[in-house]
BABALO-275082 format. One record per atom (N, C-alpha, C): residue in one letter; x, z, y. Coordinates in steps of 0.001 Angstrom, whole numbers, plus 500000, padded with zeros to 6 digits. Layout:
N
AXZY
...
END
This chain:
468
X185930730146148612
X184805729995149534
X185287730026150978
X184874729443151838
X184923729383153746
X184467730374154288
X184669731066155082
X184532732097155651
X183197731183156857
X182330731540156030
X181256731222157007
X181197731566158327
X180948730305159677
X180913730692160913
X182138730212161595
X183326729579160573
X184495729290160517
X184258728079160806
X184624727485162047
X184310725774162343
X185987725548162743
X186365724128162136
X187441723080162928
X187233722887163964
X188353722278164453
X188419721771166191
X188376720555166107
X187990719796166960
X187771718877167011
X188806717796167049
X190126717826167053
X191571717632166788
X192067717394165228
X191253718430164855
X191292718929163314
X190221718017162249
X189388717918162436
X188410716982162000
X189320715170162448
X189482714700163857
X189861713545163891
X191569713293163741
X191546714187162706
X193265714232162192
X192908713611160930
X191694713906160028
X191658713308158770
X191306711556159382
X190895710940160082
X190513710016159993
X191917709014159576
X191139707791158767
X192479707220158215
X192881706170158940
X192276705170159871
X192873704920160845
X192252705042162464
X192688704563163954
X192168704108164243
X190777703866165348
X190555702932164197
X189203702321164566
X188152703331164114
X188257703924162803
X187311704742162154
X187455706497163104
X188445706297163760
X189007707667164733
X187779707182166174
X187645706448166216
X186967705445167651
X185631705825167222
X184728705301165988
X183924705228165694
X183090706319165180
X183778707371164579
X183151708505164323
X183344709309165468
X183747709333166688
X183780710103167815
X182671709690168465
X181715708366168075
X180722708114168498
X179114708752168176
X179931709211167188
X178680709535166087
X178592710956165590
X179786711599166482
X179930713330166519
X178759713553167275
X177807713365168042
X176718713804168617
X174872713996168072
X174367714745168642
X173156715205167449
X172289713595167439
X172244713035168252
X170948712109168070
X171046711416166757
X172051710426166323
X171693709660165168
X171503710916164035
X171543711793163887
X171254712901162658
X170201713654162798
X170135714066161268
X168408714128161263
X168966715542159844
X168450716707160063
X168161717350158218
X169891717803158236
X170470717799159109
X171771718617158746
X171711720226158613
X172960720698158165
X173249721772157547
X174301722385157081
X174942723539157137
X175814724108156160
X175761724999155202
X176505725354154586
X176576726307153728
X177926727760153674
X177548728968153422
X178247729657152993
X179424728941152267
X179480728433151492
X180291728069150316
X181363726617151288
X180422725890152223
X181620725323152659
X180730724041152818
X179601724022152357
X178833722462152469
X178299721676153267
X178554720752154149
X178312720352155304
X177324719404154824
X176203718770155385
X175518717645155072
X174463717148156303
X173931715731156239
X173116715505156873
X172707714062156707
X171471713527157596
X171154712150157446
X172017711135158584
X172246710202158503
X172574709259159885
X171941708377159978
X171042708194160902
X170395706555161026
X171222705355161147
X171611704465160606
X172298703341160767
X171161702277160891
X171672700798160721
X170846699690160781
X169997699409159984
X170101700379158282
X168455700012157281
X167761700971157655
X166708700393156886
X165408701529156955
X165660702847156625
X166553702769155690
X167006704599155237
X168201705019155662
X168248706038155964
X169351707032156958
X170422707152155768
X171853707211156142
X173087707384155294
X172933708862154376
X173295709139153603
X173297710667153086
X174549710630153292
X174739711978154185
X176700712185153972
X176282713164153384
X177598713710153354
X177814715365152544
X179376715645152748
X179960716534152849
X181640716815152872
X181960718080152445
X182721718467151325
X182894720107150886
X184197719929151772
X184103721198152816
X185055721720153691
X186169722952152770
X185296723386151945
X186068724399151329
X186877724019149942
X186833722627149908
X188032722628148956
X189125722371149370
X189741723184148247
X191133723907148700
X192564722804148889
X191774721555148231
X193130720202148402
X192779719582149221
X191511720053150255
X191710719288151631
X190226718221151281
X189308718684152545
X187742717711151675
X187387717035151714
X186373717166150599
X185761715983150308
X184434715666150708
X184490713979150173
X183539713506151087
X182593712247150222
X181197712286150147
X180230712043150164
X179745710595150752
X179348709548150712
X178582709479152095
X177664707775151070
X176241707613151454
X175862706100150885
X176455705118151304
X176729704909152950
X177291703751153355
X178190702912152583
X178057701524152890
X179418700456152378
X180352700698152291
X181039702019153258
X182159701615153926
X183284702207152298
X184350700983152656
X185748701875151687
X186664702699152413
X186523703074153291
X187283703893154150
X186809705611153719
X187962706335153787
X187811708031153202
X188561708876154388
X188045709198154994
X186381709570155179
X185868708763155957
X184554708287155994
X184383707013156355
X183711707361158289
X183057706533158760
X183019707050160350
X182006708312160157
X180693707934158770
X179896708979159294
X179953710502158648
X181338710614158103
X181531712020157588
X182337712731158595
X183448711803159587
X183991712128160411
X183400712421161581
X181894711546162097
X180675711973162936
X180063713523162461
X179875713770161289
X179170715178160865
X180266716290161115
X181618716161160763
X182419717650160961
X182425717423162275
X182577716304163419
X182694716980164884
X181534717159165090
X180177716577165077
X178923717413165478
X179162719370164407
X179333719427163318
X179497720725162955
X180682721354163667
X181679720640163830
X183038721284164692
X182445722148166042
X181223721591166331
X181203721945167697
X180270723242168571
X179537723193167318
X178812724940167245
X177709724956167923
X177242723868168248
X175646723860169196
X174577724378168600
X174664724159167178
X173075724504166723
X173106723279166168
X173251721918166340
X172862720897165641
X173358720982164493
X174198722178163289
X174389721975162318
X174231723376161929
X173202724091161797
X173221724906161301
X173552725554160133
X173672727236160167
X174811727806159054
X173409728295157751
X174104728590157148
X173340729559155534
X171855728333155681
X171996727621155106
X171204726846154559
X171253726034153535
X170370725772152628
X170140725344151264
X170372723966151375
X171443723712149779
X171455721651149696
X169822721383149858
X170037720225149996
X169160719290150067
X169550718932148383
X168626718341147230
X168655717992146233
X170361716790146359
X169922715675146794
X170959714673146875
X172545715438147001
X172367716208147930
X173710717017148376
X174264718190146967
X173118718510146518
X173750719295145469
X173484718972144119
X173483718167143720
X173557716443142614
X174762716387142846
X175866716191144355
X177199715324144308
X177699716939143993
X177684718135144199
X178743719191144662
X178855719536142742
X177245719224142153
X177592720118140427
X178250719231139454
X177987717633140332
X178985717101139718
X180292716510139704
X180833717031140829
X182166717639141038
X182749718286140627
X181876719556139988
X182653721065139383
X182548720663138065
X181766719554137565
X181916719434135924
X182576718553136056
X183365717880136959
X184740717044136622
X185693717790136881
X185778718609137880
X186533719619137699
X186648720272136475
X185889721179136078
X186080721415134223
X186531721247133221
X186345719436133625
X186507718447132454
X188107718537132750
X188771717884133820
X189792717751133987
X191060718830133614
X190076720189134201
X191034721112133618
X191167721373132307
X190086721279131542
X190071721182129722
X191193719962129235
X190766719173129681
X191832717968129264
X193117718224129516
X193407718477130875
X195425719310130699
X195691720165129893
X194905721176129796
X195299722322129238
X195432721815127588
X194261720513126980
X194501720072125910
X195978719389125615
X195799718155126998
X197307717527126910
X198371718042126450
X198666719685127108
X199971720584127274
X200070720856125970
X199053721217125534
X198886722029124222
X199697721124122896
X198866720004123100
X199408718888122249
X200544718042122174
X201490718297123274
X202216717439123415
X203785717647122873
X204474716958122810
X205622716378121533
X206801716766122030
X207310717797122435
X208658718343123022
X209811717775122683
X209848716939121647
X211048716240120651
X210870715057121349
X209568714611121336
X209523713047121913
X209809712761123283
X209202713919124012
X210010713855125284
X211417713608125571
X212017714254125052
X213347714749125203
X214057713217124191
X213280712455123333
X214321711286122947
X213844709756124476
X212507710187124883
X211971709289125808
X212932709867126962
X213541711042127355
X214207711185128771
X215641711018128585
X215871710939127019
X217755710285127060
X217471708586127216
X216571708313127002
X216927707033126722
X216663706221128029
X215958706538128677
X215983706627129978
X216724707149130903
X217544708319130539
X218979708281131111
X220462707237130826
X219835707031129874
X220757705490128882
X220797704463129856
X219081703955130193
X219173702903131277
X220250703286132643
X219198704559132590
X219917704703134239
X221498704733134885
X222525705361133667
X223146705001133531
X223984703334133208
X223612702579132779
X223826701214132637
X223782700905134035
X222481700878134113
X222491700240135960
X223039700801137148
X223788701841137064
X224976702913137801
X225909702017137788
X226338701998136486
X227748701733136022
X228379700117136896
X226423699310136884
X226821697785136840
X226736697805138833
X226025698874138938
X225685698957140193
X227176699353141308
X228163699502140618
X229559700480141007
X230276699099140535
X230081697977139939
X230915697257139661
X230697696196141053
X229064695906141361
X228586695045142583
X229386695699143532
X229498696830143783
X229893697822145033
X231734697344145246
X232121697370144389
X233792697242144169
X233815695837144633
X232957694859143886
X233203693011144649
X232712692910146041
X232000693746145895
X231802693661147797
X232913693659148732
X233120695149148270
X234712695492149044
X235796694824148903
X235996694101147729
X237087693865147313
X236980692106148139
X235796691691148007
X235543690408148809
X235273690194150198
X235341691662151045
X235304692048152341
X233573691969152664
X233320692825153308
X232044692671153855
X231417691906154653
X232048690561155336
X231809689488155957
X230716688309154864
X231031688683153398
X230472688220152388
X228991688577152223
X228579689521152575
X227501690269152843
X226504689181153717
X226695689248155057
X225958688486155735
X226497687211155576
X226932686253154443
X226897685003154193
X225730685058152814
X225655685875151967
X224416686245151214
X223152686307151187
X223094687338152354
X222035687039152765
X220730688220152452
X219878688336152502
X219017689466152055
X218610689002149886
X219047687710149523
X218414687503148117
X220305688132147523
X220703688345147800
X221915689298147139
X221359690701146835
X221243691454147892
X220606692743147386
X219207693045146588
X218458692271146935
X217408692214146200
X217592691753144875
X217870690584144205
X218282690592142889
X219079691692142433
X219736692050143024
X220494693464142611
X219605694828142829
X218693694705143511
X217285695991143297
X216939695781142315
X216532694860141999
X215787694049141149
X216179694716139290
X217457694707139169
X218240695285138278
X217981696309138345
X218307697454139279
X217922698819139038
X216379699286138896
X215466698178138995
X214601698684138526
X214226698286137093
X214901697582136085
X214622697470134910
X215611698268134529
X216310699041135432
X217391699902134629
X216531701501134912
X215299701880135708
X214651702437135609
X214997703640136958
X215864702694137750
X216478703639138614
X215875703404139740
X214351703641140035
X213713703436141560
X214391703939142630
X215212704735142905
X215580705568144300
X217093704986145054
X217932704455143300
X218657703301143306
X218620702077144239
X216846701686143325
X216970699990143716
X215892700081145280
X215649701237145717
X215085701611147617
X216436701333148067
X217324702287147704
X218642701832148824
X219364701090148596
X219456699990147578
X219754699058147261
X219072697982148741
X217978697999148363
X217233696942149491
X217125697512150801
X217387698643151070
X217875698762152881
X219226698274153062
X220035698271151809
X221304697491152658
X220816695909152637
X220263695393152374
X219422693785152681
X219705693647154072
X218470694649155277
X218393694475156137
X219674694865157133
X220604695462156846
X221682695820158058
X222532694808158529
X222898693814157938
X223584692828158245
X223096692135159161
X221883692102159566
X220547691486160318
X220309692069161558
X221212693865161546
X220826694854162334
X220948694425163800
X222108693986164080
X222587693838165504
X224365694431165432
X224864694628166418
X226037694932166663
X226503696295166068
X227987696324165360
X228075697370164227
X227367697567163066
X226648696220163050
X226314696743161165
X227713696503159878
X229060696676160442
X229945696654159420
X229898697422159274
X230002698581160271
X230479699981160162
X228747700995159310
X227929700373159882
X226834700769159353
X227025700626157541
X226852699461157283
X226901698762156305
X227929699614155268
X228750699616155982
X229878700067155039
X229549702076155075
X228995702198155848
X228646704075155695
X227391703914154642
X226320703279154448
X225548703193153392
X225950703471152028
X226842702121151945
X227338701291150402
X228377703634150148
X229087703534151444
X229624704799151104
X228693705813150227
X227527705900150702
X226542706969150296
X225996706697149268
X225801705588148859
X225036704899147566
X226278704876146286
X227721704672146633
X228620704891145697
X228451706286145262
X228494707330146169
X228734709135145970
X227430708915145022
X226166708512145465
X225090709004144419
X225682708119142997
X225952707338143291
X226330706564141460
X227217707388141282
X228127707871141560
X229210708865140680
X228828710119140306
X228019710723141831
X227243712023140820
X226305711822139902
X225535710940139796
X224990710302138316
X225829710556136689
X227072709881137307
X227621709223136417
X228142710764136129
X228743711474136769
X229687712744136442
X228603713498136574
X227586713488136319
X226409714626136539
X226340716239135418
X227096716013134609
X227968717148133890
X228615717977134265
X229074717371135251
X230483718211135625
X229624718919137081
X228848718392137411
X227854719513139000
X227295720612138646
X227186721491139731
X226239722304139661
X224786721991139109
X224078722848138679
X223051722418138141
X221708722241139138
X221995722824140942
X221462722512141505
X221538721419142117
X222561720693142419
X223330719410142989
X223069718457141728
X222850718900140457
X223039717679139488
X220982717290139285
X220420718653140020
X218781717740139821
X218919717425140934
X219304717936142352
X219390716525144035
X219381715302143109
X220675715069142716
X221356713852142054
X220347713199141129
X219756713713140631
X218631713315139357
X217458712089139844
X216910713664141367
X215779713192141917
X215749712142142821
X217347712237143517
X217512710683144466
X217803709537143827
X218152709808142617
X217741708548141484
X216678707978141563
X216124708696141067
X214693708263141161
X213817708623139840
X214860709803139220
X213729709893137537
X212955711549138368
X211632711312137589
X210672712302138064
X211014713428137393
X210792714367137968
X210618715778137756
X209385716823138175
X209208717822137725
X207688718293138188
X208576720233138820
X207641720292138991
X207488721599139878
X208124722785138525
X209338723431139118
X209592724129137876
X209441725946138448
X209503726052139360
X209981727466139985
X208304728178139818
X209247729695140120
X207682730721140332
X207091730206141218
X205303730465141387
X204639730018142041
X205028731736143094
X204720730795144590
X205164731731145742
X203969731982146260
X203019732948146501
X201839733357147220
X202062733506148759
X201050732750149475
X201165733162150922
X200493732412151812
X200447732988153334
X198964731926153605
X199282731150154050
X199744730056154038
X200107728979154412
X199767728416155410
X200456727301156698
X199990727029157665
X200352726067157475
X198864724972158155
X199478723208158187
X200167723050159481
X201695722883159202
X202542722352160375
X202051720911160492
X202062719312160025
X202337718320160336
X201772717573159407
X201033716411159286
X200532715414158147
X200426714210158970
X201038713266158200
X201273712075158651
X201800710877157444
X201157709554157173
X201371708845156037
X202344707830156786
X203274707604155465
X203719706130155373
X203191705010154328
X203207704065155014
X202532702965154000
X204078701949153335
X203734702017151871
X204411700753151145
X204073699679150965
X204567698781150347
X203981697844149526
X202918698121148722
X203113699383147721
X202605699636146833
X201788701151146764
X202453701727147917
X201846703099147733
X201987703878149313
X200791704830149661
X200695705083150683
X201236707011150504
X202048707566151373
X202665708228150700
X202633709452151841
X201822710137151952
X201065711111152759
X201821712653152642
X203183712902153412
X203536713661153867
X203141715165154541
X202668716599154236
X202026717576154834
X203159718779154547
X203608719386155876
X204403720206156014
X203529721145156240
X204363722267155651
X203449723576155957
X204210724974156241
X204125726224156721
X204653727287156779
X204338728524156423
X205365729091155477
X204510730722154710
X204192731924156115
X203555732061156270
X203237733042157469
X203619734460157348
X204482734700156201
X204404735691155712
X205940736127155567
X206526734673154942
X207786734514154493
X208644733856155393
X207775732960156219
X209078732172157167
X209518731264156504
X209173730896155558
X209469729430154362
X208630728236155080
X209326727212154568
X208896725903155050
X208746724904153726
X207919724394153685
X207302723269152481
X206705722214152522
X206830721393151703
X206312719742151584
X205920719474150323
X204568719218151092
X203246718828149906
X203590716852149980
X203376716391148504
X203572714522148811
X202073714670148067
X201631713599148547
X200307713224148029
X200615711384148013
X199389711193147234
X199875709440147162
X198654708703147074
X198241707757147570
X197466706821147324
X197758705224147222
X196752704272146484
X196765703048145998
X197665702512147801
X198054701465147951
X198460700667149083
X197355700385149991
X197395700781150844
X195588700286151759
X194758701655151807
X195129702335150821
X193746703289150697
X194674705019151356
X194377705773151624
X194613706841151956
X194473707994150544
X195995708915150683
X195661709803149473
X194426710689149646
X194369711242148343
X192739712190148556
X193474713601149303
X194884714212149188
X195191715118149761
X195237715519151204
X194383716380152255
X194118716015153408
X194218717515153812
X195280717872154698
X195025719094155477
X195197719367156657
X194311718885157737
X194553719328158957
X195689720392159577
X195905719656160557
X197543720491161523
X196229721500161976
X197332723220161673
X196232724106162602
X195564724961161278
X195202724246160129
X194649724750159070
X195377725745158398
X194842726928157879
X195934727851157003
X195127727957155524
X195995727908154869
X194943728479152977
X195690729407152344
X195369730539151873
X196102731478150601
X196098730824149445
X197070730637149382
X197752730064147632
X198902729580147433
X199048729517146455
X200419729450145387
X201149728244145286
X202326727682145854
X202871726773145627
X204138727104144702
X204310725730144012
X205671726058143200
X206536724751143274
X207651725174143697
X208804724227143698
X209650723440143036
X209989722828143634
X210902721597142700
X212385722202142647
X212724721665141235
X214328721909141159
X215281721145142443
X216494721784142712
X217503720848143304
X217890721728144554
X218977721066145004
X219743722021146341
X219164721892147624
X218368722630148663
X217858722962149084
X216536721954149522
X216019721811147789
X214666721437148625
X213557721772148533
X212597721304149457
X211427721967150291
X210267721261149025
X210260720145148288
X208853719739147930
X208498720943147045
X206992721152147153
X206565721793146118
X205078721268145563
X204532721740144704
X203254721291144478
X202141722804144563
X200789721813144789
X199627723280144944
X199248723936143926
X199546724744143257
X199302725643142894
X197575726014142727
X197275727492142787
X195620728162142724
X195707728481143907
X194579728223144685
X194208728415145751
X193163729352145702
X193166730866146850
X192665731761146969
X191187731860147837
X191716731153148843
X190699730709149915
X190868729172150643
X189303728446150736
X189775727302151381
X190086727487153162
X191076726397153280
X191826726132154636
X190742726675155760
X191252727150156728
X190488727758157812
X191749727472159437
X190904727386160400
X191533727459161306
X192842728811161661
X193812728723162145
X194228729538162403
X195784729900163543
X195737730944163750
X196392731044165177
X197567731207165081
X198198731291164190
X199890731597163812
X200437730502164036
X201618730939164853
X202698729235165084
X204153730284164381
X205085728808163928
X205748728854163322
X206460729627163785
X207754730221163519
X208947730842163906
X210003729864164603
X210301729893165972
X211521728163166202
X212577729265166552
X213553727855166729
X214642727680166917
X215616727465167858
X216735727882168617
X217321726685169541
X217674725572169087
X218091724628170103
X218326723413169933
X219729723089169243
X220708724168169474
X221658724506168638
X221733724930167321
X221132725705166969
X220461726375165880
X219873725357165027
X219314724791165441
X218197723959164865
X219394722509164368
X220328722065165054
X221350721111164574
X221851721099163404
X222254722986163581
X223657723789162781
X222701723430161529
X221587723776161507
X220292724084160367
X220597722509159050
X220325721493160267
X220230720301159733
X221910719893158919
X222572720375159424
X224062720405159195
X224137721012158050
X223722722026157899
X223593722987156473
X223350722236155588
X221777721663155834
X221076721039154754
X221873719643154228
X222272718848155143
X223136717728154419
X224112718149154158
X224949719135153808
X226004719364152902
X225881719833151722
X224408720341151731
X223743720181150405
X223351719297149768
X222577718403150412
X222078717111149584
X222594715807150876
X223767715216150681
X224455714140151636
X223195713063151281
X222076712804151016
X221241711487150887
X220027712238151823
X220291713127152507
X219139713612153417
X218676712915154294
X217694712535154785
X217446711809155970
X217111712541157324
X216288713698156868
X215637714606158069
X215501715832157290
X215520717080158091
X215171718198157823
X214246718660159108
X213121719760158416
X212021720529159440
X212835721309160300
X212221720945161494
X212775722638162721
X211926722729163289
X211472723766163521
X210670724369164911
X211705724842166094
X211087723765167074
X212244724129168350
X211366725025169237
X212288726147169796
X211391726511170383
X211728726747171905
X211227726891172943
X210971726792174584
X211969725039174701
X211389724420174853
X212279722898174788
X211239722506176097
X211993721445176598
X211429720520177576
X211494719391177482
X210530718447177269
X210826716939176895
X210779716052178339
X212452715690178534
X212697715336179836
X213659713758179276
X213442712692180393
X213939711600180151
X215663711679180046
X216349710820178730
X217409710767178862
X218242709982179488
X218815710488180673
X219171709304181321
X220558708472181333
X221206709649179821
X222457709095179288
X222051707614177968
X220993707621178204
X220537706352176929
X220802704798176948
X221223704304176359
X221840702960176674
X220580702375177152
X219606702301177064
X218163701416177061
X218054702110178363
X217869703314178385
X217465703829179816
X215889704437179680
X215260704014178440
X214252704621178035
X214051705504176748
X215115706143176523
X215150707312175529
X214520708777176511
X213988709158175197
X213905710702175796
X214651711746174766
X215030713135175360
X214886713769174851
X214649715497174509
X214575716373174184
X213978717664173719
X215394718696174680
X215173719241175681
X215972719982176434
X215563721315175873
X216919722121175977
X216424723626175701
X216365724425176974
X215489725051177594
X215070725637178427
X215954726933179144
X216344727268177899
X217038728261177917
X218471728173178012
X219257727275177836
X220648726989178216
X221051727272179856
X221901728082179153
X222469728485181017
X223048727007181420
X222863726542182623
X223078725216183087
X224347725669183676
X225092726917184131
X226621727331184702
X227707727760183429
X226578728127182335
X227581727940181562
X228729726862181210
X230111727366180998
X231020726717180446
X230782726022178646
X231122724800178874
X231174724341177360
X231873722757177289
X232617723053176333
X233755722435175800
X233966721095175751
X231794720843175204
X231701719542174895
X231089718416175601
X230685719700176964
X229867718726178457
X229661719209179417
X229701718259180301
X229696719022181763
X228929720530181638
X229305720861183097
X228322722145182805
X227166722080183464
X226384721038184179
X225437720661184483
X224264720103183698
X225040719511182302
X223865719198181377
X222843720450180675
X222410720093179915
X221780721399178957
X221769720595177909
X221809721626176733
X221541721559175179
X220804720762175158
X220599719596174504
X219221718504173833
X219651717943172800
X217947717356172072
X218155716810170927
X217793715418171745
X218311714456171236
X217507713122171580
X216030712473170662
X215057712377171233
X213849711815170467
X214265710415169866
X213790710257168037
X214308708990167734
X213519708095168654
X214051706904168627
X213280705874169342
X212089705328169034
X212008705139167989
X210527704958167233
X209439706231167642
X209865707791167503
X209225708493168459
X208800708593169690
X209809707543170788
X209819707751171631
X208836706742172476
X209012705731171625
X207853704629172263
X206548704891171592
X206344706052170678
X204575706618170796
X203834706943171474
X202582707167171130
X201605707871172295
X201607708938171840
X202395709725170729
X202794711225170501
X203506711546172020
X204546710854172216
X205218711404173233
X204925711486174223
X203708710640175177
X203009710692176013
X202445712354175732
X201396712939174525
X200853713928174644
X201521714831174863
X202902714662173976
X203583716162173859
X204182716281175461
X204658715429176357
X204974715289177740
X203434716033178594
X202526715483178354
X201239716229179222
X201149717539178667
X201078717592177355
X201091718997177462
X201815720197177825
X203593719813177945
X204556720469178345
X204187720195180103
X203905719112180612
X203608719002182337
X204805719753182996
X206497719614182617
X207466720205182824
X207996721159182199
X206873722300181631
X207160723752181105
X207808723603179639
X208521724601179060
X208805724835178148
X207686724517177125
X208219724191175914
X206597724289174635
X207063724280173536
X207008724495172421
X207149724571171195
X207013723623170292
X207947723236169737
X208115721794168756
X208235721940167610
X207347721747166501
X207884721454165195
X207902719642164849
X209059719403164117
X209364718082163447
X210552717861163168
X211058717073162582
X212200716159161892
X213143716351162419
X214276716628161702
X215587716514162824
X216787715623161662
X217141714396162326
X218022713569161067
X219045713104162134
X219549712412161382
X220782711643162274
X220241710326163044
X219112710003163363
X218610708895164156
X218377710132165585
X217833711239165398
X217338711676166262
X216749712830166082
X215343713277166571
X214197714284166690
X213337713533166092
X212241714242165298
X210810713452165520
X209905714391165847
X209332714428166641
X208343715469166762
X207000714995166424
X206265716601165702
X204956715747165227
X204114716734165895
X204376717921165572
X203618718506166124
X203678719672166918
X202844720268168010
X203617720853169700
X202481721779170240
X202786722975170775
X202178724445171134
X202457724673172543
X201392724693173487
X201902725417174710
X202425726881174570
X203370726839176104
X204044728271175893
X203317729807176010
X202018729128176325
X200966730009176565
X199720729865175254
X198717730587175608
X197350730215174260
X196825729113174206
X197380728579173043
X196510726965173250
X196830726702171184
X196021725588171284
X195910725083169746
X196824723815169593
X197491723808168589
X198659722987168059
X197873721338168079
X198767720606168540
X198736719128169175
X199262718533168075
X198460718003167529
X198938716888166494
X200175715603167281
X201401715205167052
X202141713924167332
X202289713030167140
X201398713033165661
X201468711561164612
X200455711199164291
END
């Protein structure tokens, strides 16, 4: 249940919107006039009418208090989740005037959608618990060799492409062309090896890159050989290095570890879109423990996953982790209480610290791309060592500028550089106004392209700034 009286910010509400235009449009419609018969509930139930263009007013409705981030209601056409006028009702409720008043009763329509929610809920949970019950431990286990059978095959053939490359010099590469690697993805995915035939098709594009894609090119094919051999010798690893190895394959695995209790804080949520699947990223922090975690959620291509948790949000409950050398995914668990605003910022880092961190982590798993840091007192100041001349990046505040050091003048200070794709956002515009020179607090990405920052805390009382 929501701790009644407990409202989002208005940051927090237009963080779920899924793109946009629908971010534009429900900021129009956060105000009391088009609504008519709104309300909340103890339990978490937001509802109301919207006048649109027919004769009859929209019914929204949105449960705030479920615990995977809420849901939403609404008559309109629209295919968009949450659509403008559910995102219009939490900022008119975000905002505490009276136009949405608390401890009040559904409306019939509104509590029609909430009972029949909880009897799919029911249903759903009866049905796993049947699934588990019933299911074929023998058959598994001949369905996951034989599927290691493939995966292996397409290793083996995949290490033979790798050797004619080299052996035919890499100038052969960009006479190929991008339909070389792709027919050769193409293979690893009837060999069942998805994570394979992804980095299979980023080496497509490097040849295309610009200046130094040999050297590029050839550090890839490097990294994509190491994963085919730990495949292949996956016997002989540790048993934490041999599920890394498993999972950057690409065969699935589920959540095996104790479930960890604690109240969790939403650091960062932000989607990437595929071809095929939209793949909704939410970092979070144990407030308790100082642990850091990654929730994946997924939706159809076009559509947004149903998993949604506002930056700023905290929930008590149980996550449990995935096998492998130091990683962060886990899945949700039982949830104690739904998400509520809250004032805890992460634990950071220096800018040193925070490197060494990332350094750690890829000598654990060498196919890393980025690891989480919270930086903390940083200044986001232009880099004016950048070949473009328009890089920025993350200064540490705190670096003695007379200090002696080995590896640069003594006039510079400690920095991370912002990737470039970060840097030409309108994240970086905010996180710059909100720092207005001063020190501030950074959580996001730290890989070998760069920084990413997503999300940022003044050094004083203020509420966490979404970046993405």
């Amino acid at each position: 249940m929501t701790q009644q009286g407990v409202r989002w910010t208005a940051d927090q509400v237009l963080a779920l919107a899924p793109d946009a235009p629908s971010r534009k449009a429900g900021s129009k419609l956060g105000v009391a006039g088009p609504w008519s018969e709104a309300g909340s509930s103890g339990e978490g139930m937001v509802w109301g009418l919207c006048k649109g263009s027919g004769s009859k007013p929209y019914q929204t409705v949105v449960d705030v208090a479920d615990a995977a981030g809420p849901a939403y209601k609404c008559s309109c056409p629209s295919r968009k989740f949450p659509c403008k006028h559910a995102l219009g009702l939490l900022l008119l409720w975000a905002g505490a005037d009276g136009s949405v008043p608390d401890a009040q009763t559904l409306p019939d329509w509104a509590q029609q959608w909430a009972e029949g929610r909880r009897k799919r809920a029911q249903t759903k949970r009866e049905t796993d618990a049947a699934g588990g019950a019933t299911a074929d431990p023998e058959a598994a286990r001949r369905r996951a060799e034989r599927r290691a059978e493939r995966v292996t095959a397409g290793a083996s053939e995949l290490e033979q492409r790798l050797a004619d490359l080299l052996r035919g010099g890499l100038a052969s590469a960009e006479q190929a062309g991008h339909g070389m690697w792709e027919e050769t993805a193409a293979r690893m995915v009837d060999a069942q090896a998805p994570g394979l035939a992804a980095r299979v098709r980023e080496l497509g594009s490097i040849s295309a890159s610009g200046p130094g894609w040999p050297v590029r090119l050839l550090e890839e094919c490097a990294l994509l050989h190491l994963l085919d051999s730990g495949w292949l010798r996956r016997d002989l690893l540790p048993a934490g290095l041999a599920s890394t190895v498993s999972s950057r394959v690409g065969l699935p695995s589920s959540a095996e570890g104790r479930p960890a209790r604690d109240r969790w804080l939403v650091l960062a949520q932000y989607d990437t879109a595929g071809s095929r699947l939209t793949t909704r990223r939410i970092w979070l922090y144990g407030t308790e423990s100082g642990r850091t975690a990654l929730l994946l959620s997924y939706g159809a291509a076009g559509r947004a996953p149903a998993l949604s948790l506002p930056v700023g949000l905290a929930l008590d409950a149980e996550l449990c982790a995935y096998a492998g050398d130091g990683q962060l995914r886990v899945d949700l668990g039982e949830q104690f209480t739904a998400p509520a605003p809250s004032p805890v910022r992460p634990k950071g880092a220096g800018v040193a610290e925070a490197a060494a961190r990332y350094g750690d982590a890829l000598g654990r798993d060498p196919w890393l791309e980025s690891w989480p840091v919270t930086l903390s007192r940083v200044i986001p100041t232009p880099d004016e060592a950048s070949g473009s001349g328009s890089g920025w990046q993350l200064a540490d505040a705190d670096d003695d500028l007379a200090r002696p050091h080995p590896a640069r003048p003594t006039s510079e200070r400690l920095a991370l550089p912002i990737t470039p794709q970060a840097a030409s956002s309108s994240g970086l515009w905010r996180l710059a106004a909100l720092s207005g020179g001063a020190p501030v607090t950074v959580f996001g990405e730290c890989g070998h392209r760069g920084f990413t920052p997503l999300t940022a805390w003044p050094e004083g009382p203020g509420e966490a700034v979404a970046l993405c």
